[in-house]
N, C-alpha and C positions, 0 to 999 in steps of 0.2 A: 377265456373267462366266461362266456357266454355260455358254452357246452357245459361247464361245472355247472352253472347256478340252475341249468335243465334239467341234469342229471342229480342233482342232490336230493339225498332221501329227506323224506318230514324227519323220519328220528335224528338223522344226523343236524338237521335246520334246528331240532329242540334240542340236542345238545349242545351245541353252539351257541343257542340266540335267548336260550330258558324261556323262549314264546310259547303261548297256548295256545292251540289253532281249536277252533268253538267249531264243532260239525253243528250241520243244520240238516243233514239228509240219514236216513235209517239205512244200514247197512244191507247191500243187495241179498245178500245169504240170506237174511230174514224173511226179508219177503220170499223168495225161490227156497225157501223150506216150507210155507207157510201151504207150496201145492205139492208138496212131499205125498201125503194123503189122497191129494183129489177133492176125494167128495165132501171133503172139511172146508173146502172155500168157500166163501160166498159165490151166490149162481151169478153168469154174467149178467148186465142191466143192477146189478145190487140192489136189489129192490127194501126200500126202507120199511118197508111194511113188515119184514121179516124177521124173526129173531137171530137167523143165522147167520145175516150179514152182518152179526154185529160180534160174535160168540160161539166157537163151536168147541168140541169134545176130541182129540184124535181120537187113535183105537190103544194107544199107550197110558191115555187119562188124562196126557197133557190139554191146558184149557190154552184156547186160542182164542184173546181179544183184537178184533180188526178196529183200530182208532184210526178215525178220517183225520188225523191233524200231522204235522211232522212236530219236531222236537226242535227247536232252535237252542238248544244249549242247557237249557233249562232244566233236564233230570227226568222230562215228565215218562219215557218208557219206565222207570224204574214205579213212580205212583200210579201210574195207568196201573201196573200189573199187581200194585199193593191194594188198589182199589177193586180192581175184580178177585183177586184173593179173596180179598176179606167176603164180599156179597157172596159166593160162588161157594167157601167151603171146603179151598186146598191151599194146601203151601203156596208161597210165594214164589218157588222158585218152578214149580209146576204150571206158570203161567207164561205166554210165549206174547207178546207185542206186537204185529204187524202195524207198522206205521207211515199214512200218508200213501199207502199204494192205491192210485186207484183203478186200478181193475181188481182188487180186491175189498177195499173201504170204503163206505159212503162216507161222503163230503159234508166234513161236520166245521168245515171254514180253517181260520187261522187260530192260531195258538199264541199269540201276543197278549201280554201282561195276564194277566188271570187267567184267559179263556182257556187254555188247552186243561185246564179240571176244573172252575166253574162251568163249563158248556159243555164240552167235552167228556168230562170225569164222570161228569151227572150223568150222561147217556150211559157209559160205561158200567157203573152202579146197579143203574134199573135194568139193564139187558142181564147183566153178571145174577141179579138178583132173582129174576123171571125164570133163569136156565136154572138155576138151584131149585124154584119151587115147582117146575114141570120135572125135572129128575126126581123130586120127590113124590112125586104123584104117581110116576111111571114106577120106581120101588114101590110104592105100595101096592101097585097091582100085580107085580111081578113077586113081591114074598109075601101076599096075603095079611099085610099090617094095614091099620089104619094110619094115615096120615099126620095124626094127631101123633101116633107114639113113636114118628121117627127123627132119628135126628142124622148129623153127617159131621163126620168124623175124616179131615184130609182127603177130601175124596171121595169116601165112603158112607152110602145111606144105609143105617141100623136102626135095628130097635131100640128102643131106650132101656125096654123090660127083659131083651134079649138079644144082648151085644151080638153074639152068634148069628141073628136071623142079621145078614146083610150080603150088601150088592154094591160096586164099583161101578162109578161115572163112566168108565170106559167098558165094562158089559152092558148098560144101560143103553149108551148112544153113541159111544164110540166108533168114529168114524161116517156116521153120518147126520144128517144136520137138523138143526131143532127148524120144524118147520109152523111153529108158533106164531100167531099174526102177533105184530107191533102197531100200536095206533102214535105216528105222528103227524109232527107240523112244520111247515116252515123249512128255510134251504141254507144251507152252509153254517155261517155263522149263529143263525137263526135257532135251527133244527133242534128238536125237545122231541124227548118220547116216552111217551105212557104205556105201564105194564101192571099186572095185577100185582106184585108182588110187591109188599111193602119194605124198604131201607133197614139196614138195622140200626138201633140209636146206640150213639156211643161210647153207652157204656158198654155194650155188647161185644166193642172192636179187641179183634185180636191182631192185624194187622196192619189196620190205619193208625197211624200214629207212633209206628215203631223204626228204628233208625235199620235202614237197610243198608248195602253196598249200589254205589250208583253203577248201572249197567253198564253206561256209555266210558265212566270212566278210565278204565284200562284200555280203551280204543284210544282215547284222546293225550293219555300220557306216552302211549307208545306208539301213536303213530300209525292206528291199524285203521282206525276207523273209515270208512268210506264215506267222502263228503262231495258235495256239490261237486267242488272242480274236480273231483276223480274220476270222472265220470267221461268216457267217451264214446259215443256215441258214431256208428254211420253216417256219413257227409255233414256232421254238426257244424252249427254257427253258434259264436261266442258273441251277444248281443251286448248293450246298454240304453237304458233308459234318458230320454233329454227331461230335462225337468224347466218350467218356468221360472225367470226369476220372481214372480207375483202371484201368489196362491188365485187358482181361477183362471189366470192366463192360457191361451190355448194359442196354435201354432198356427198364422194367418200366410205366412210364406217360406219355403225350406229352400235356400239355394243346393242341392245337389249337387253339382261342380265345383264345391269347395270342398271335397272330398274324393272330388276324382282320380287327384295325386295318390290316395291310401291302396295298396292291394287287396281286391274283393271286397272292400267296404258299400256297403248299398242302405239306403234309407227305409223306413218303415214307417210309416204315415198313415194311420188310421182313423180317423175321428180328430180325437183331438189327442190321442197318443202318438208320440212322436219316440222314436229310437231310429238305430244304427247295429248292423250285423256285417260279419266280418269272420273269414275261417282262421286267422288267429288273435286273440283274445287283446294282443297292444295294439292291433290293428281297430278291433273295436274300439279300446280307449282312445286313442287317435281320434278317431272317428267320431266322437262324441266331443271331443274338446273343440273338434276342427268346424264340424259343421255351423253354417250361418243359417240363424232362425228368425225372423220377425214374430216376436208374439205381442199379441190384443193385449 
């Protein structure tokens, strides 16, 4: 019985149990397409100052938004990329997600209850917006228009007076990276960033506000998506967290030797962070339930 419930697939656990298992983690393909390119990633250190750590161009036209935040269930790849559509000036579906990697995204915090597009969306906005009015400035020097008479069309910066005089995002800069300063402020949750480029207001929207298909959803009905526990890693440990029963409480004695019984189970005592790690996952819960704490 033991070996069955090991080996059972997610889809076959959803067909049996009609459960919906909520990913919280971006699927690895995404991220390890995102260096498909190279020179479209953000530079190691992700310097926030940069416009390209936040937005680049491939050499195909596809636009790549790098979002510091993961997606806990909530849909938000799918308005991340509705919201740089719209600022940017391409289809929706020509917009690619990178989420929560960081050696690719600067750290724009957590995504709980609003933040992942109040805090988050907003950064995305102003970056998506700043890359459309520097592409437009680099067409105007490259087909001799002024600025004023161009506009962009999917992708495409034209003339207004002469549809014909035009030039693709991806002959523009494709493939390599807006190296535009960003002026911000502030870290994680925090972090705001100012760009010359003004929002567009809403009546303007072709984008925002229209019913898309959720990305994540065909991963989650069938079972493909890649989540947290999927994940293994080299010599990984499966932790958990002890928590106080008294908000403030912090952990003044850990008996260790009431978990000695557990296999590989070992303590983690930091400050006033307290857990338990363990190379397999019941062993952790074990371990968490077992351990004796004195807390303040």
């Amino acid at each position: 019985m033991q070996e069955e419930m090991v080996t059972l697939s997610r889809r076959a656990f959803l067909t049996s149990s009609g459960a919906l298992v909520v990913a919280i983690a971006a699927p690895a393909e995404w991220a390890n397409a995102a260096f498909a390119e190279g020179e479209t990633a953000a530079a190691a250190g992700l310097p926030r100052e940069k416009l390209s750590s936040y937005i680049s161009i491939e050499r195909d036209g596809t636009v790549v938004a790098y979002y510091g935040k993961i997606d806990g269930g909530q849909g938000l790849e799918t308005s991340v990329a509705q919201l740089v559509a719209e600022e940017v000036d391409v289809p929706w579906e020509r917009v690619r997600v990178v989420m929560g990697d960081t050696g690719q995204c600067v750290n724009m915090g957590g995504a709980t209850a609003g933040n992942g597009l109040r805090q988050g969306g907003i950064i995305m906005r102003q970056t998506a917006a700043e890359a459309r009015r520097l592409l437009i400035e680099m067409a105007s020097k490259n087909l001799g228009v002024p600025v004023a008479d161009l506009t962009v069309t999917d992708g495409v910066v034209h003339s207004v007076a002469d549809p014909k005089k035009s030039i693709s995002y991806a002959q523009l800069i494709g493939g390599r990276k807006f190296d535009s300063p960003v002026e911000w402020k502030g870290e994680a949750q925090q972090l705001t960033v100012k760009v010359q480029a003004p929002l567009k207001k809403p009546e303007e929207f072709k984008v925002i506000g229209k019913p898309y298909p959720r990305r994540d959803m065909p991963g989650k009905v069938f079972g493909t998506l890649q989540q947290v526990a999927d994940l293994k890693l080299p010599n990984m440990l499966h932790a958990r967290m002890l928590r106080p029963p008294v908000a403030g409480a912090v952990p003044v004695t850990v008996d260790e030797k009431s978990i000695a019984g557990i296999p590989g189970a070992k303590v983690v005592w930091i400050k006033n962070f307290l857990g338990v790690v363990a190379e397999k996952e019941w062993n952790a819960v074990r371990a968490a339930q077992a351990l004796k704490v004195t807390w303040s």
